[in-house]
BATIDO-453864 format. One record per residue (C-alpha): residue number from 1; chain; x, y, z. Coordinates in pm, 1 decimal. Layout:
<sites>
SITE  nr kette       xx       yy       zz
SITE NUM     A        X        Y        Z
...
</sites>
This chain:
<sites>
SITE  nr kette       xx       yy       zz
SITE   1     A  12717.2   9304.7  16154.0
SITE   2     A  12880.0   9177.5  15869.4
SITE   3     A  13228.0   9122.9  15831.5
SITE   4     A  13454.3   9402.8  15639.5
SITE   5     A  13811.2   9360.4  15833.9
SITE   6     A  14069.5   9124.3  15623.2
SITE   7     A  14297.8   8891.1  15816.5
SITE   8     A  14589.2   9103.6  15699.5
SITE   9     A  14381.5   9446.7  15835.9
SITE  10     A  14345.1   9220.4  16164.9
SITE  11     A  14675.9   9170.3  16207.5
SITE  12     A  14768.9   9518.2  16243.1
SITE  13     A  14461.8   9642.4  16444.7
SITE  14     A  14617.3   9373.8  16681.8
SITE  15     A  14927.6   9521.2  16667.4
SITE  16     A  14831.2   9845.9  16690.5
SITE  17     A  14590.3   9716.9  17037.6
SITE  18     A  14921.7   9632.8  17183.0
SITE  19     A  15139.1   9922.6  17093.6
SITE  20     A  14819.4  10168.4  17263.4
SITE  21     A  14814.1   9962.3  17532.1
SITE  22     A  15212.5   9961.4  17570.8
SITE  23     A  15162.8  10349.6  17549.1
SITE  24     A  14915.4  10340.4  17814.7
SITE  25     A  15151.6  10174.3  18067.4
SITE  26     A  15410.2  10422.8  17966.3
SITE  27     A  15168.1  10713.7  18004.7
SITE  28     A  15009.7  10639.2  18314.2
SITE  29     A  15156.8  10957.3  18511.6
SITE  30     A  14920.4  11192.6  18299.8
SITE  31     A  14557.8  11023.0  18328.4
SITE  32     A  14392.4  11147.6  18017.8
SITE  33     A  14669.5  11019.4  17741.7
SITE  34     A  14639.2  10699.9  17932.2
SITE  35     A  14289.5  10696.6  17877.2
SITE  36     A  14296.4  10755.5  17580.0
SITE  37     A  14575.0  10527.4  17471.9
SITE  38     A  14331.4  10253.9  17653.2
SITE  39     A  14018.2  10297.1  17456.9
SITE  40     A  14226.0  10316.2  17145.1
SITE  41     A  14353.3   9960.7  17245.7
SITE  42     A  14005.3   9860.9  17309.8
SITE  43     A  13854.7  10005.2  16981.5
SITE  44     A  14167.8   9828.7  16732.3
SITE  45     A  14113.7   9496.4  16971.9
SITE  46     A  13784.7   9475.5  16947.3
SITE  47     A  13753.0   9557.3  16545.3
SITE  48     A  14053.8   9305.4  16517.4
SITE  49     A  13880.4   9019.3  16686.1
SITE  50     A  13511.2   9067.8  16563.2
SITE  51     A  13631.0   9153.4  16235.2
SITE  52     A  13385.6   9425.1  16192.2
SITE  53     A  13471.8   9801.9  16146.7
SITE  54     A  13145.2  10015.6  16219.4
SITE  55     A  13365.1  10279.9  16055.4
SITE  56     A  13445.4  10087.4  15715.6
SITE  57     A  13044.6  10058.2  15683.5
SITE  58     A  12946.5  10332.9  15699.8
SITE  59     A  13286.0  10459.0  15423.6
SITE  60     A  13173.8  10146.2  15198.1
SITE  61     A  13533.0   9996.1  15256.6
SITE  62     A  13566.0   9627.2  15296.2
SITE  63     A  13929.5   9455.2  15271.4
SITE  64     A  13791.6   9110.8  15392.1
SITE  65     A  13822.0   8859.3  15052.3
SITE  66     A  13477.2   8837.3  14870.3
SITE  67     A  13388.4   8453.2  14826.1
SITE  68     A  13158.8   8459.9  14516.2
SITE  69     A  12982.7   8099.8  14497.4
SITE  70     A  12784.3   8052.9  14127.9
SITE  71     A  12445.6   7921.8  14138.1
</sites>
């Protein structure tokens, strides 16, 4: 898969990992908002550190630079 997450995008999917998973700790007396605090944590991680958004391909959005080279 190619590439469509920018650093800056990164940044705050990273962010936003860490906040779910902060929410997750906090939430852990009612099981399903826990649960689903985790898998948003693993979702923004995992985007964040592949730099690859199955969701921005399929919406045509890419805010990674584009590096033309000319022949």
């Amino acid at each position: 898969m190619q590439t469509n997450v920018g650093r800056v995008d990164a940044w705050i999917r990273g962010g936003l990992a860490i906040a779910f998973l902060v929410i997750a700790v906090l939430l852990n007396d009612d099981l399903v908002l826990s649960l689903a605090a985790v898998l948003g944590a693993i979702v923004f991680g995992g985007t964040a550190l592949t730099h690859a958004c199955p969701l921005y391909t399929i919406l045509g959005i890419r805010t990674s630079a584009h590096h033309h080279r000319s022949a």
